[in-house]
ZAMARGU-4260 file (C-alpha; in steps of 0.2 Angstrom, whole numbers, plus 5000, padded with zeros to 4 digits):
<rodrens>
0) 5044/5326/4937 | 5033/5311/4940 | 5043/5293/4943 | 5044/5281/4935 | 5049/5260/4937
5) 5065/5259/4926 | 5060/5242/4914 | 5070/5230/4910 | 5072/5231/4893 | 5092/5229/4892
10) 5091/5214/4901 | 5094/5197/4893 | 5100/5180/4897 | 5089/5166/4903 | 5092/5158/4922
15) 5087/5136/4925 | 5075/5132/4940 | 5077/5116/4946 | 5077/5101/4945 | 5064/5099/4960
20) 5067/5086/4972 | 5059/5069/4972 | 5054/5058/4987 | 5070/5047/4984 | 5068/5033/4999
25) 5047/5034/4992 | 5053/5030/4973 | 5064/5018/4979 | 5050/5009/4988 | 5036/5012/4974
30) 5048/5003/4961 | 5051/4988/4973 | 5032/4985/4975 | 5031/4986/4956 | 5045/4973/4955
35) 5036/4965/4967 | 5019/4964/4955 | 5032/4957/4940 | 5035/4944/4949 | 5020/4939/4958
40) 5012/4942/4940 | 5024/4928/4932 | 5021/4917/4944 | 5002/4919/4946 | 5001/4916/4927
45) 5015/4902/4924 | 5007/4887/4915 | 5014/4871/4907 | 5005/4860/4895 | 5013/4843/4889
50) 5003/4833/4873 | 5008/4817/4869 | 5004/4810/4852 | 5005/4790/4853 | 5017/4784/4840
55) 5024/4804/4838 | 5034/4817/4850 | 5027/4824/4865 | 5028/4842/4864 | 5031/4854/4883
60) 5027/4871/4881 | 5031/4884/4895 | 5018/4899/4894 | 5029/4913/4903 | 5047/4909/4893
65) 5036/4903/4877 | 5048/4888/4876 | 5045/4872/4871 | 5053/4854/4875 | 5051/4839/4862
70) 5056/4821/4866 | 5049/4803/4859 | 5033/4798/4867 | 5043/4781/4867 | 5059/4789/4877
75) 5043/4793/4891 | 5045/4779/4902 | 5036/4783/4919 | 5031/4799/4931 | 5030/4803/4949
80) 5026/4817/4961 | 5041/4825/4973 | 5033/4835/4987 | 5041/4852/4988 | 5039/4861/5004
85) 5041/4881/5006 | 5049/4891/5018 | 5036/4895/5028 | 5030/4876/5030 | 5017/4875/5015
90) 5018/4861/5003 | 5019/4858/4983 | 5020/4841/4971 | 5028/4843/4957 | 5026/4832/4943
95) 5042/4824/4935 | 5044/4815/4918 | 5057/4802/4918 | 5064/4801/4902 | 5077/4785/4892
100) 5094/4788/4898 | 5089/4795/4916 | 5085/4811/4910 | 5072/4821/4920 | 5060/4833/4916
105) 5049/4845/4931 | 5032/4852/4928 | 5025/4867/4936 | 5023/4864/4955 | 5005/4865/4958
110) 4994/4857/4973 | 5000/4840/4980 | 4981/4836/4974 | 4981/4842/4957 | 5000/4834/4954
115) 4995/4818/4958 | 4979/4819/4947 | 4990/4824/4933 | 5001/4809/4936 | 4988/4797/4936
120) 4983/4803/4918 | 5000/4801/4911 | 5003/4784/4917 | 4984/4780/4911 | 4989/4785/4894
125) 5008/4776/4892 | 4998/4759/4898 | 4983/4763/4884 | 4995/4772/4874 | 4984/4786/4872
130) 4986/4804/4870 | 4991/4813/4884 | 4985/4830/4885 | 4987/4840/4903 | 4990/4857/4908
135) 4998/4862/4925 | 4993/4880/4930 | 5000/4896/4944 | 4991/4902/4957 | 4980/4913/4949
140) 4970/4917/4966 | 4986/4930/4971 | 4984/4940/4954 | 4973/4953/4966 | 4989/4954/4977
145) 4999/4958/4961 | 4984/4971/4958 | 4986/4979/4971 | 5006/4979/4972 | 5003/4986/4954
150) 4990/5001/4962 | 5002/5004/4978 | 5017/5006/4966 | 5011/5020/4954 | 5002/5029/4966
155) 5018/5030/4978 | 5027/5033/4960 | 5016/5047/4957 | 5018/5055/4974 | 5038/5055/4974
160) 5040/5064/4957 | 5025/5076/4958 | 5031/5091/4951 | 5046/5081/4943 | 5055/5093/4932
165) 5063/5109/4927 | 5061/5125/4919 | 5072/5137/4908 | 5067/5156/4911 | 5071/5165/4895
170) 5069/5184/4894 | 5063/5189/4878 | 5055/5202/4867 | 5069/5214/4872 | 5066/5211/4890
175) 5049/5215/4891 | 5043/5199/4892 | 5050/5180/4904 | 5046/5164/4893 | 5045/5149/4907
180) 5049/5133/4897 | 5047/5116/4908 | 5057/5099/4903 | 5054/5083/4910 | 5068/5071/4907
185) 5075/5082/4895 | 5059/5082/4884 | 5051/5100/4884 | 5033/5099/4890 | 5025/5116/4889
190) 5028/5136/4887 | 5019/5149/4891 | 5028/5168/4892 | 5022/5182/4907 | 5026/5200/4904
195) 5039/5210/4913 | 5031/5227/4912 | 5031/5238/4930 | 5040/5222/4938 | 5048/5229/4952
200) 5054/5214/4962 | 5054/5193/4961 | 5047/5186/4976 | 5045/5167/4983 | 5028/5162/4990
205) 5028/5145/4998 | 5017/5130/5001 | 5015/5112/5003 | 5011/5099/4991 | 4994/5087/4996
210) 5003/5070/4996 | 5000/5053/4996 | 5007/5038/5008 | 5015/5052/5021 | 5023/5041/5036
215) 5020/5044/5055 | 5028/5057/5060 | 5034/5064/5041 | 5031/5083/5037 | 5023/5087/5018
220) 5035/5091/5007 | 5041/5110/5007 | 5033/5118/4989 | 5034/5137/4983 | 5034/5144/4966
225) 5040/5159/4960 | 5031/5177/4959 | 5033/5194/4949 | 5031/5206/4957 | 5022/5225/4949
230) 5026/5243/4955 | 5004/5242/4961 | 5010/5228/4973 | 5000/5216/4964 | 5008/5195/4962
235) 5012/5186/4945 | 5016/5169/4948 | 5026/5163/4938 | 5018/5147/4935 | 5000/5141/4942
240) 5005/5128/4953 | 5017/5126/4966 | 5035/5114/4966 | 5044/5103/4980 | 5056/5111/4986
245) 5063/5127/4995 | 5080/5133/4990 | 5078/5127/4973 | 5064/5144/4971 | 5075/5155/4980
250) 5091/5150/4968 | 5081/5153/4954 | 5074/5169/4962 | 5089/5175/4967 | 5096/5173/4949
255) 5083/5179/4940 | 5082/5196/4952 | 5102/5199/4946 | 5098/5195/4929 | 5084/5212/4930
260) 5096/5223/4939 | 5085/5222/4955 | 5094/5228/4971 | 5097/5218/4985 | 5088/5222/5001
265) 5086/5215/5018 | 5075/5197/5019 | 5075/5195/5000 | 5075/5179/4995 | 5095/5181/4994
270) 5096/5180/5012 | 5085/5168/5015 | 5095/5158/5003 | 5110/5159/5015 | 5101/5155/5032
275) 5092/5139/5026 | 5102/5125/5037 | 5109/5107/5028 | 5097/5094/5027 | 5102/5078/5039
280) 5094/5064/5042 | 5091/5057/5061 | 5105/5045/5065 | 5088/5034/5070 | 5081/5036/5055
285) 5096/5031/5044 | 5097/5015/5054 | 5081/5012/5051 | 5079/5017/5033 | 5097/5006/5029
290) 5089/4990/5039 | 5073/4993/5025 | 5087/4994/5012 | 5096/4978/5019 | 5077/4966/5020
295) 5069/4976/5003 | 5087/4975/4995 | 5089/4957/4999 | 5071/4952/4991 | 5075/4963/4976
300) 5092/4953/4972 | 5083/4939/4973 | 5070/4944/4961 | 5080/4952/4949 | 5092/4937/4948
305) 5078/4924/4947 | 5068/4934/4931 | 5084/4936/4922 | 5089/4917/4925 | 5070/4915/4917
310) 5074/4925/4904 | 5088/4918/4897 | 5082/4899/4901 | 5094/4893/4915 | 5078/4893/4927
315) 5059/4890/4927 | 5044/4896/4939 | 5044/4879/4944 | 5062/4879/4953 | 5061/4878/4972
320) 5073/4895/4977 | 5091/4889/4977 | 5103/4893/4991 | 5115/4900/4977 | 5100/4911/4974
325) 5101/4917/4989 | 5117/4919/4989 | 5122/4928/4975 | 5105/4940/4975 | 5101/4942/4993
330) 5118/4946/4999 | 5122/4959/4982 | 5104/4964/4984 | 5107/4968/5004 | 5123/4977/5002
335) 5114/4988/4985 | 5101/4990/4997 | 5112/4999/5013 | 5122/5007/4999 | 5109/5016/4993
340) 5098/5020/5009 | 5112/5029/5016 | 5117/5039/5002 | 5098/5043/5002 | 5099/5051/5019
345) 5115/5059/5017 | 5119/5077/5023 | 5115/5089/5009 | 5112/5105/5004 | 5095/5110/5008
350) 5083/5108/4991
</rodrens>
C-alpha cells in the first residue's frame, strides 16, 4: 500500500499574526523631528503687514493665524523699536505701535536693522500723513533646516513601522487552501490565498530587515516570515517578504500547525517559542534613553503648548518665550518624556 500525506481537508478556523513590532523610542524621535519642522516652518514663514489709509483705518494682518487688527489711523500716535535678546545671546527689534489710550501693538520681531527701517517709514508717514504700507517677514533662510527635519522625520517614520501590520490566516476551500489577509490600522490592504495540498509541516525561516538610522552599537531588527512546508521538502512562504519580529512568526506558526493537526516534534517552532528569553533593556540605556525623553520631552511641551496658544489667538510668533511657557510645557513635557521612555524600554515578552 503506497503512503500517503493525510490533507487537511477537515481543518477550519483562521489564526491572527501579529501585530509586528515597531521601533518605538525611533517613532518617537521621528515625530519629534516633524514637530520640530512644524514649528520651524511657522516661524520661517510668519509675516505681518500693517496699511494705513490716511483719513481711514489701518488694517494688521498676521499671515500664519490669518487674523487681522483694525484701529483709527488717528488712534496711531507714534512707534518705537524694543530690542529682544535670545537665549543664546543673539539679538531682535521688534516694532511697537503705540495706540490712544496706551494701548500697544508688537510687530513681528525681525533684524534690529530692518525694525528700525520699518519705524522710520511709519513715523514718515503719521508726519505727511501718508499711507503706510510695510510688511515684517520670518527668517525664511532656516526653511532648509525645516526641509531637512521634514526628510529626517519620514525616513526615520518609515524605518520604525516597516512591516507595520497584521494578517488574518483563513483556511478555506475546505482546507485545501490558507487565504493570508494583511490590515494596516484596521484597513485591509491586500489578499492573496496559497494552497495547502501535500503541506506536511509550517516552519519559520528568519532574517533581518535593511534599516535606516541604526545607532552605534544597535543590532538589525530580528524579521522571519512564515513557510509551508510540502511532503517533497520543498518551502512556500507564506508571504514574499520578511516581518520584524521573532516570536510573533513562531506564535502564529505554532497556532496555525495546531489548527492542521500537525504533531509536535522536538525543535519545532513550539519549542523554540518557550526558550526565547524577555526582552530588557540595559539599566544604562534606560538612563540614557529617559535623559533623551526628559531634554526631547521638555522642547516638545514647549512646542505643543506655544502652537496651540497660536492657534487659538492667545500668542503670536512674535512673543519672546515666556517663563510660564516654560513652565507649564517644559516641566509636563519632561515628565511625559521620562514617562514614556521608560515604558519604552520595559521588560516584555519577547516580539
Amino acid at each position: 500500500m503506497v503512503f500517503r500525506q493525510p490533507a487537511f481537508r477537515r481543518a477550519s478556523g483562521s489564526v491572527g499574526y501579529g501585530p509586528f513590532p515597531i521601533r518605538g523610542a525611533r517613532l518617537l524621535f521621528s515625530v519629534l523631528l516633524l514637530l520640530g519642522a512644524i514649528i520651524v516652518s511657522i516661524v520661517a514663514l510668519s509675516k505681518d503687514h500693517l496699511a494705513c489709509t490716511p483719513g481711514a483705518r489701518c488694517v494688521l494682518t498676521r499671515a500664519m493665524t490669518s487674523r487681522t487688527i483694525g484701529f483709527p489711523m488717528s488712534a496711531l500716535r507714534d512707534v518705537r523699536v524694543d530690542i529682544r535678546r535670545g537665549s543664546k545671546g543673539g539679538s531682535h527689534g521688534a516694532v511697537v505701535l503705540l495706540l490712544d489710550g496706551g494701548h500697544e501693538v508688537s510687530l513681528q520681531q525681525v533684524s534690529y536693522k530692518r525694525a528700525a527701517e520699518v519705524a522710520t517709514l511709519v513715523r514718515a508717514g503719521l508726519a505727511g500723513e501718508q499711507r503706510i504700507d510695510v510688511t515684517l517677514r520670518g527668517p525664511w533662510w532656516i526653511l532648509p533646516l525645516a526641509i531637512g527635519m521634514l526628510a529626517m522625520g519620514l525616513t526615520m517614520a518609515y524605518s520604525a513601522t516597516k512591516g507595520l501590520g497584521r494578517f488574518r490566516l483563513e483556511i478555506t476551500r475546505g482546507g485545501a487552501a490558507l487565504r493570508a489577509r494583511r490590515f494596516v490600522l484596521a484597513i485591509p490592504v491586500s489578499s492573496h490565498e496559497v494552497s495547502l495540498e501535500g503541506v506536511t509541516d509550517v516552519r519559520v525561516e528568519g532574517g533581518t530587515l535593511g534599516e535606516m538610522w541604526l545607532g552605534r552599537g544597535e543590532a538589525p531588527s530580528p524579521a522571519g516570515r512564515i513557510v509551508l512546508v510540502h511532503r517533497s521538502g520543498a518551502a512556500r512562504p507564506l508571504t514574499e517578504a520578511v516581518f520584524p519580529g521573532q516570536a510573533v512568526h513562531l506564535r502564529a506558526a505554532a497556532e496555525l500547525r495546531a489548527l492542521l493537526g500537525i504533531e509536535r516534534e522536538r525543535h519545532d517552532v513550539e519549542e523554540q517559542l518557550a526558550s526565547l528569553p524577555r526582552t530588557r533593556t540595559p539599566l544604562g540605556t534606560r538612563v540614557a534613553v529617559a535623559w533623551a525623553g526628559t531634554t526631547v520631552g521638555a522642547i516638545a511641551g514647549i512646542g505643543l503648548l506655544g502652537l496651540a496658544g497660536i492657534a487659538l489667538g492667545l500668542l503670536r510668533t512674535s512673543d519672546p518665550i515666556e517663563a510660564w511657557l516654560v513652565a507649564v510645557g517644559g516641566g509636563g513635557g519632561a515628565i511625559a518624556g521620562v514617562a514614556l521612555a521608560l515604558y519604552l524600554t520595559r521588560a516584555r515578552p519577547p516580539r
